[in-house]
C-alpha positions as CSV (number, residue, x, y, z in Angstrom):
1,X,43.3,15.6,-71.6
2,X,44.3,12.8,-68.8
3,X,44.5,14.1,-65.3
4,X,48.1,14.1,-63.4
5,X,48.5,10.5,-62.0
6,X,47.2,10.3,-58.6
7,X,48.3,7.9,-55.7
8,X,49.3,3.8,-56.6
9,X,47.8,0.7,-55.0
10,X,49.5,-2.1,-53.7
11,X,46.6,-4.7,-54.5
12,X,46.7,-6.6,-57.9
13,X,43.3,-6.1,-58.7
14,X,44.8,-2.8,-59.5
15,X,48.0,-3.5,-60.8
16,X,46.7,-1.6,-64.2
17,X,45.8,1.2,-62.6
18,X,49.3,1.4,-60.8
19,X,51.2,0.8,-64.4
20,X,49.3,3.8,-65.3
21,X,50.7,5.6,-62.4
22,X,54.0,4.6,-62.9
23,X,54.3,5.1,-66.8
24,X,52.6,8.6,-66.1
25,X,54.9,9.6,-64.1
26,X,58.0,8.7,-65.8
27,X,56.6,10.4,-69.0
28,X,55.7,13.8,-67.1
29,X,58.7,14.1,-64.9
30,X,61.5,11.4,-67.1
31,X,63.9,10.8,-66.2
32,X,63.2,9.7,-63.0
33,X,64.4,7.1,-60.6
34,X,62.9,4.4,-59.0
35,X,63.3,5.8,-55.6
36,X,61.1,9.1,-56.5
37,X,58.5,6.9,-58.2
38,X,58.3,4.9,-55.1
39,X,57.9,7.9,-53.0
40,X,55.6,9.9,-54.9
41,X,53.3,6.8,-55.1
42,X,53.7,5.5,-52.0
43,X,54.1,1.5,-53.2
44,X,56.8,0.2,-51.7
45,X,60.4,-1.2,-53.6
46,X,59.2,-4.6,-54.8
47,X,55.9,-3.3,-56.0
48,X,57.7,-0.6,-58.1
49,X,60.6,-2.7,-59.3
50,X,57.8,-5.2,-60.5
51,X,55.9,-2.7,-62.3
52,X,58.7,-1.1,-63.9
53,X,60.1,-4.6,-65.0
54,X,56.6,-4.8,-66.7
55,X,56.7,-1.4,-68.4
56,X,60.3,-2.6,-69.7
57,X,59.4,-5.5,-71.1
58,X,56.3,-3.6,-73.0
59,X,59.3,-1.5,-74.4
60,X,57.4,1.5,-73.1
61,X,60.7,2.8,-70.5
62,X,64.2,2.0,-70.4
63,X,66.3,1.4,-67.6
64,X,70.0,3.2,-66.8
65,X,72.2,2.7,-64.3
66,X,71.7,5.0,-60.9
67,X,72.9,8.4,-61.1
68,X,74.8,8.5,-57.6
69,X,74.9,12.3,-58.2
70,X,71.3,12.7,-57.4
71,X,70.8,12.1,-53.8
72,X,72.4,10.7,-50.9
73,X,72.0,7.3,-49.9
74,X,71.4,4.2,-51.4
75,X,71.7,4.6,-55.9
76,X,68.4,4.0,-57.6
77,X,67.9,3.2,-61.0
78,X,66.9,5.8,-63.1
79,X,63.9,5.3,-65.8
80,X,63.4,7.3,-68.9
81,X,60.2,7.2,-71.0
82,X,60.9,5.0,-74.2
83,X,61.3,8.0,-77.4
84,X,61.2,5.5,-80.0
85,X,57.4,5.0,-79.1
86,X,55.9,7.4,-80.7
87,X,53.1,9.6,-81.5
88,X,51.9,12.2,-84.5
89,X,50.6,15.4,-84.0
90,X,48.8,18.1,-86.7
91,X,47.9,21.5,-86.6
92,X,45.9,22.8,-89.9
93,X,45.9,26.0,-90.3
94,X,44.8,28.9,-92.9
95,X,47.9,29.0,-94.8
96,X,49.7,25.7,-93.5
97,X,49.4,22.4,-92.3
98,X,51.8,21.2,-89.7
99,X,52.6,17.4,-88.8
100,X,55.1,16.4,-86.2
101,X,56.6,13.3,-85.0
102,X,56.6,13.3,-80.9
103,X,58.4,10.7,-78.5
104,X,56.7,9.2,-75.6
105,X,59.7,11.9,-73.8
106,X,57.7,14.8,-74.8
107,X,59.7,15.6,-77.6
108,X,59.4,16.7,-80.9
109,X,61.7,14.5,-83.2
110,X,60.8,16.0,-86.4
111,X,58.3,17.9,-88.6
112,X,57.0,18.8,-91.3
113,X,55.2,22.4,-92.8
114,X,53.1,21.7,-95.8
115,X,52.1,25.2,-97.1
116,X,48.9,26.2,-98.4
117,X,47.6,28.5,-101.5
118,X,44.5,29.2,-100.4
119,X,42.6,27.8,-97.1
120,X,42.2,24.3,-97.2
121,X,39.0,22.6,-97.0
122,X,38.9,19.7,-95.0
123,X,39.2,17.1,-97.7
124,X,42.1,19.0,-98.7
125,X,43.7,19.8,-95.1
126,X,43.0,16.2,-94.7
127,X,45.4,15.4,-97.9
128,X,47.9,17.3,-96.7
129,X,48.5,15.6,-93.5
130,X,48.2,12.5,-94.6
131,X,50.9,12.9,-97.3
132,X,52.8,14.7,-94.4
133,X,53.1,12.0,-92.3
134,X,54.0,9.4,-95.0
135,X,56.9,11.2,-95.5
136,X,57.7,11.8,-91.9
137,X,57.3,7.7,-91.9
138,X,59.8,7.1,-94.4
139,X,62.5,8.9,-92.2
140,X,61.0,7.5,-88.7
141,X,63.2,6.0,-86.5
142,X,60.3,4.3,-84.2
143,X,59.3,1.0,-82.7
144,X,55.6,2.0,-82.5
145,X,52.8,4.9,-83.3
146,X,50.6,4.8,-80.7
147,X,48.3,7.2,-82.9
148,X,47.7,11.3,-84.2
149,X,46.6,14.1,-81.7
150,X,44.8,17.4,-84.0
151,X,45.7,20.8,-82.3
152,X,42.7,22.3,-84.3
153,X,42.0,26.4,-84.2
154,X,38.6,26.6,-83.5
155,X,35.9,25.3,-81.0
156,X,36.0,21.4,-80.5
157,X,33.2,19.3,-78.8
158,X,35.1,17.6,-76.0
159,X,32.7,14.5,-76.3
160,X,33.6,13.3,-79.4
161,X,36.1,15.7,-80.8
162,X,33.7,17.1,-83.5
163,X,34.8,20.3,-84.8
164,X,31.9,22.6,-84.3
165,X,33.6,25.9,-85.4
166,X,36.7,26.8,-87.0
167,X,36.0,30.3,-88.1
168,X,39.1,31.6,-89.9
169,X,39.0,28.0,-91.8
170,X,35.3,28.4,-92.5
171,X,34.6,25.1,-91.0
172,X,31.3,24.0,-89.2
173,X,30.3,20.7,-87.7
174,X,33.4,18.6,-89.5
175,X,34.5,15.3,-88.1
176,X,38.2,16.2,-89.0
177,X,39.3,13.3,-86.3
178,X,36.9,10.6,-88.7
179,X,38.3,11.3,-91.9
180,X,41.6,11.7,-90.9
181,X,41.6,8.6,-89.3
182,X,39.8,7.2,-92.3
183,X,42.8,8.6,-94.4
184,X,45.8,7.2,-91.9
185,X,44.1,4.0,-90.7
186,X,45.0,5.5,-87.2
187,X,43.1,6.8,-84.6
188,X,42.9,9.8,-84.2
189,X,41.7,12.6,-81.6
190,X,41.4,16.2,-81.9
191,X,41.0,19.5,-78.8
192,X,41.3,23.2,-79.7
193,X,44.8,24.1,-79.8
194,X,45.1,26.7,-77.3
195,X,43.9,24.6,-74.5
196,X,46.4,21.4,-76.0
197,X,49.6,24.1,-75.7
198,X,48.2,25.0,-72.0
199,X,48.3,21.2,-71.0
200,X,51.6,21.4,-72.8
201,X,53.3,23.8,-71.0
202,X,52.1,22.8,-67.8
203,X,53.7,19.0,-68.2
204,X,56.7,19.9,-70.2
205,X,57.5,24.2,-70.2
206,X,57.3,27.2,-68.0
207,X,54.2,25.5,-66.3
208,X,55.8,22.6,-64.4
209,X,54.6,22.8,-61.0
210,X,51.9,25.6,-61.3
211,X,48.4,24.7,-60.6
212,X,47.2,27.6,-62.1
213,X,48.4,28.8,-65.4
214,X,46.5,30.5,-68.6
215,X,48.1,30.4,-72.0
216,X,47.4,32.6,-74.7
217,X,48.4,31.7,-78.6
218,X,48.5,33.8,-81.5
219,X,48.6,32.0,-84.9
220,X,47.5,32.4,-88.3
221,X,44.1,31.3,-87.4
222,X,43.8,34.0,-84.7
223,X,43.8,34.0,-80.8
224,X,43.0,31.4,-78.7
225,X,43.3,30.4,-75.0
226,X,44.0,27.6,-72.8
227,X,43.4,27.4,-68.9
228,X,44.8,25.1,-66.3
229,X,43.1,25.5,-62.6
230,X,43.8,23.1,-60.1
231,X,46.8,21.4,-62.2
232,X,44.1,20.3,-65.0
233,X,42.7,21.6,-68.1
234,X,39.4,24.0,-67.3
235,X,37.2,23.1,-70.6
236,X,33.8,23.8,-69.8
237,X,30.9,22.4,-70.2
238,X,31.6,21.3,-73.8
239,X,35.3,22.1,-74.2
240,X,35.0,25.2,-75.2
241,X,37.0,27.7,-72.3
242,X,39.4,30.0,-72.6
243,X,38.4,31.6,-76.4
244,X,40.2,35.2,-75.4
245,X,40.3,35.8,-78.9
246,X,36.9,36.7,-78.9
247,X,36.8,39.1,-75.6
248,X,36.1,42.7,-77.1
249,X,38.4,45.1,-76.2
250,X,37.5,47.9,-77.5
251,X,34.8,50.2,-80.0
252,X,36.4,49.5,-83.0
253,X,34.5,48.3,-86.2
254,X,36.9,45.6,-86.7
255,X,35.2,42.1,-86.8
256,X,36.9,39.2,-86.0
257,X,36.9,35.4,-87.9
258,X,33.5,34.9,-85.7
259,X,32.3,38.4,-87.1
260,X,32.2,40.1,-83.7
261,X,33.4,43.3,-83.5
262,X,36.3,45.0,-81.4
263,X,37.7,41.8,-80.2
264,X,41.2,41.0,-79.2
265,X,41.6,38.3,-82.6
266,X,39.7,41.6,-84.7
267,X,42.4,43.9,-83.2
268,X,45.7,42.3,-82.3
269,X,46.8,40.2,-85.6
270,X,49.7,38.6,-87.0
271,X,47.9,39.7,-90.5
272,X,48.4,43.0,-89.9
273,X,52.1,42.3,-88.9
274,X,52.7,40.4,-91.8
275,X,51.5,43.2,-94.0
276,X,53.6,46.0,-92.2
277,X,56.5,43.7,-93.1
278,X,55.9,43.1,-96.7
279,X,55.6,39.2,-95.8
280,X,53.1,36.7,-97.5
281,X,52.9,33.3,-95.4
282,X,56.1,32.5,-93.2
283,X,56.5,30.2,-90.3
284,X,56.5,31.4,-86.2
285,X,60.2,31.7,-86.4
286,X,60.6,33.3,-89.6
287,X,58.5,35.9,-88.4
288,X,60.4,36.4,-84.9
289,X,62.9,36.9,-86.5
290,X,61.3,39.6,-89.1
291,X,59.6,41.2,-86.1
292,X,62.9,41.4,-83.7
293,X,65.4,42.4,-86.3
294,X,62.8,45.2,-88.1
295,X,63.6,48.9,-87.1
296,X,60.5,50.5,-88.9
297,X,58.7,53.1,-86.7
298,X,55.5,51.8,-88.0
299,X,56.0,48.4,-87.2
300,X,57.1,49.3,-83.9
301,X,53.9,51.4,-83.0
302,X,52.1,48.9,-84.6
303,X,53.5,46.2,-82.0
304,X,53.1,48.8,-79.2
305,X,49.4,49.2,-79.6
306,X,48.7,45.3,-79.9
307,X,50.4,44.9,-77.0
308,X,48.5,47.8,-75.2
309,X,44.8,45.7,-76.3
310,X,46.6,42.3,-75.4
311,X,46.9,43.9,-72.0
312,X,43.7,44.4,-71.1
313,X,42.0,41.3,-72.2
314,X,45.2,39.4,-70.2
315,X,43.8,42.1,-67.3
316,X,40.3,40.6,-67.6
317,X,41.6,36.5,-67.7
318,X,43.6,37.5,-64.6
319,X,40.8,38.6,-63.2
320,X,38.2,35.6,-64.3
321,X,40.8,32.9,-63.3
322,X,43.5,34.5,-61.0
323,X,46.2,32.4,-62.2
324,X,49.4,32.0,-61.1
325,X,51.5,32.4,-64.4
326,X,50.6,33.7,-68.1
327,X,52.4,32.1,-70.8
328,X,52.4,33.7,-74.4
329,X,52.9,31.7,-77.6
330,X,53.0,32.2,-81.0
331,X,52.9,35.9,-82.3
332,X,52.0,37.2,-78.7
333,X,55.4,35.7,-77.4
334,X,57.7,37.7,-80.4
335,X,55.3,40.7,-79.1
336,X,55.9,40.0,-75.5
337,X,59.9,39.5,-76.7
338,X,60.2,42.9,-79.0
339,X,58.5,45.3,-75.9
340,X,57.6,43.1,-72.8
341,X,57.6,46.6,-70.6
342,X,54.7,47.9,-72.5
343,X,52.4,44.3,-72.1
344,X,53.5,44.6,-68.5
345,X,52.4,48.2,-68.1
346,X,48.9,47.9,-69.7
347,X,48.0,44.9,-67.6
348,X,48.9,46.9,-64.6
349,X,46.9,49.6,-65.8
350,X,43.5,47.1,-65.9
351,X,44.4,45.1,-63.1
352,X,43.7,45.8,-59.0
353,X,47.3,45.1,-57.5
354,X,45.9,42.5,-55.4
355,X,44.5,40.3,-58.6
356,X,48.5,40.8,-60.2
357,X,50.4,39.9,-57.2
358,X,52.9,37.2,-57.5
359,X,51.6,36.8,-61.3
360,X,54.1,36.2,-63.7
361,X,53.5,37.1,-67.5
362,X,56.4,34.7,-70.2
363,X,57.0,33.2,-73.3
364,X,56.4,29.7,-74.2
365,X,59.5,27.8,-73.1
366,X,58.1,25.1,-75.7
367,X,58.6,27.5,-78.6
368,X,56.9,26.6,-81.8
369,X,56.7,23.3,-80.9
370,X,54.3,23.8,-77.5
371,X,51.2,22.4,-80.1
372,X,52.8,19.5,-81.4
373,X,53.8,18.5,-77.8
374,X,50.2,19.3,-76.7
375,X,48.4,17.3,-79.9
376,X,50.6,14.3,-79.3
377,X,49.2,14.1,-75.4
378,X,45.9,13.3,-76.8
379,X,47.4,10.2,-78.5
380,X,49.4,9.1,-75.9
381,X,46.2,9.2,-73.4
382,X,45.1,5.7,-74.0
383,X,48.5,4.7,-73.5
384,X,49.1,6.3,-70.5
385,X,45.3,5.5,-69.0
386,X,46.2,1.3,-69.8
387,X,49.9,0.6,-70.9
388,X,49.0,-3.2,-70.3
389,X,47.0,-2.7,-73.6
390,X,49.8,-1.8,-75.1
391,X,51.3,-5.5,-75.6
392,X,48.1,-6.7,-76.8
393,X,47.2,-4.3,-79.4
């Protein structure tokens, strides 16, 4: 995941690096006018007014009149990243395979939920998107794709994007980036998903302007977590940070996808949820809205003790990372939704008052969308590292 843009250049040896800067900026903060650009990268007018020219004429922003609302002084124009260029993001799943389309704005235009009988292989999790995003294609109202992010559940080798392990999809070592891309004629690039809706929700949600932020999702395919320290993503060594999913929090014989016992995936589940509700396979939505307007005493105790075991692994990440905000999505954010007090409660129970000050536990402001935003990031990277490409390509 690209690093925030740092500080432009006023050489033209460099004038790629400073379209980068520019076009980065615009597509983190967009709108924006020229007068912040020029002050957060410290070129001067011409230099800026140049670069966005260039940008314009790649069709990558587009130009509006100044807002004189927005500050006092002299109007400046205002630039917006360009939505009709494009990217397409996937997210496979154990009962589902999702495919979005997302604008170069950060939003998600449209998508599609391909449901599943059984849990795909990834010949057939392969299909699926593919026929996915020729229908989102037909319907596309787009000047360019710059190519398809994967939001994959499961441990992803940051090198190459190889999916070492997706336990509750029973894959190992499969280069779901190569075939897809083999599929689409497209490139393609794949990160765990977790860490993709961190990144997301630091650019585009709850996260904008925290440094240091942890996000935990709950999904069909378990529990998985995503950690931003210093305003970037925290991999590790080979991309694999942040698996909560897999911290044991308690005795229990329950095993989880990875077969470990007493974990937070083995214990707090959207399974179980689903099966206290008499539902099969539904969407994130379908089952907040199950979840919030259910009055059955079991289900309720049911989402009381989850969120009792979510609490302490959230009291040990706190600890680990010491993070400014926690952001919930998925499953854990309907939880968080239905009884915050009790989350809130049992991480004050595991955690020294010191370690929670100033912490702030929410919901995704993304929503369901928070991996489609994150999936398409790691398309738009090579745009966004060398937008002069973009002409030539």
């Amino acid at each position: 995941m690209a690093k925030p843009a740092g500080r432009g250049n006023n050489l033209d040896s460099v004038r790629r690096h400073n379209l980068s800067t520019v076009l980065t900026i615009t597509h983190h903060a967009g709108p924006v006018s020229r007068s912040d650009v020029t002050r957060e990268t410290g070129l001067n007018r011409s230099t800026v007014g140049a670069l966005v020219a260039e940008l314009a004429a790649l069709g990558l922003v587009t130009e509006s009149g100044p807002n004189e609302n927005l500050r006092v002084g002299r109007p400046s124009p205002v630039m917006s990243p360009n939505p009709r260029v494009a990217a397409l993001a996937v997210n496979p799943e154990i009962d589902a395979v999702t495919v979005g389309l997302v604008g170069l704005d950060g939003r998600v235009q449209q998508h599609r939920r391909v449901t599943v009988e059984h849990t795909p292989t990834p010949t057939e999790a392969v299909a699926c998107a593919a026929t996915a995003i020729e229908g989102l294609m037909e319907t596309a109202s787009v000047d360019r794709i710059v190519g398809i992010g994967v939001a994959m559940p499961g441990l992803v080798r940051a090198d190459d994007g190889l999916v070492r392990r997706a336990p509750h999809l029973g894959w190992v070592d499969v280069d779901f980036a190569g075939m897809l891309a083999d599929a689409t004629g497209r490139p393609v690039a794949a990160a765990n998903d977790a860490q993709l809706g961190a990144y997301a929700e630091h650019l585009f949600g709850a996260g904008i302007g925290v440094a240091e932020l942890i996000y935990v999702n709950g999904g069909s395919s378990g529990i998985g977590g995503g950690v931003i320290s210093g305003g970037a993503a925290f991999t590790g060594s080979a991309g694999h940070a942040g698996e909560l999913g897999h911290v044991r929090v308690g005795a229990s014989g329950s095993v989880d996808s990875g077969g470990i016992a007493g974990t937070l995936e083995a214990e707090v589940s959207r399974a179980r949820l689903l099966a206290l509700l008499g539902l099969d396979s539904v969407d994130a939505d379908g089952l907040r809205r199950a979840i919030l307007e259910s009055h059955d005493p079991a289900l309720t105790a049911e989402v009381r003790r989850q969120l009792g075991l979510l609490g302490g692994a959230l009291a040990t990440a706190l600890t680990l990372f010491n993070p400014r905000l926690v952001v919930l999505g998925g499953f854990l954010a309907t939880l968080y939704e239905a009884d915050g007090i009790t989350l809130d409660r049992a991480v004050a129970r595991a955690t020294l008052p010191e370690t929670l000050e100033g912490v702030q536990i929410t919901r995704t402001r993304l929503g369901s969308d928070i991996l489609l935003v994150g999936a398409a990031e790691l398309a738009f990277e090579p745009l966004l590292a060398d937008p002069a490409a973009f002409g030539t390509a």
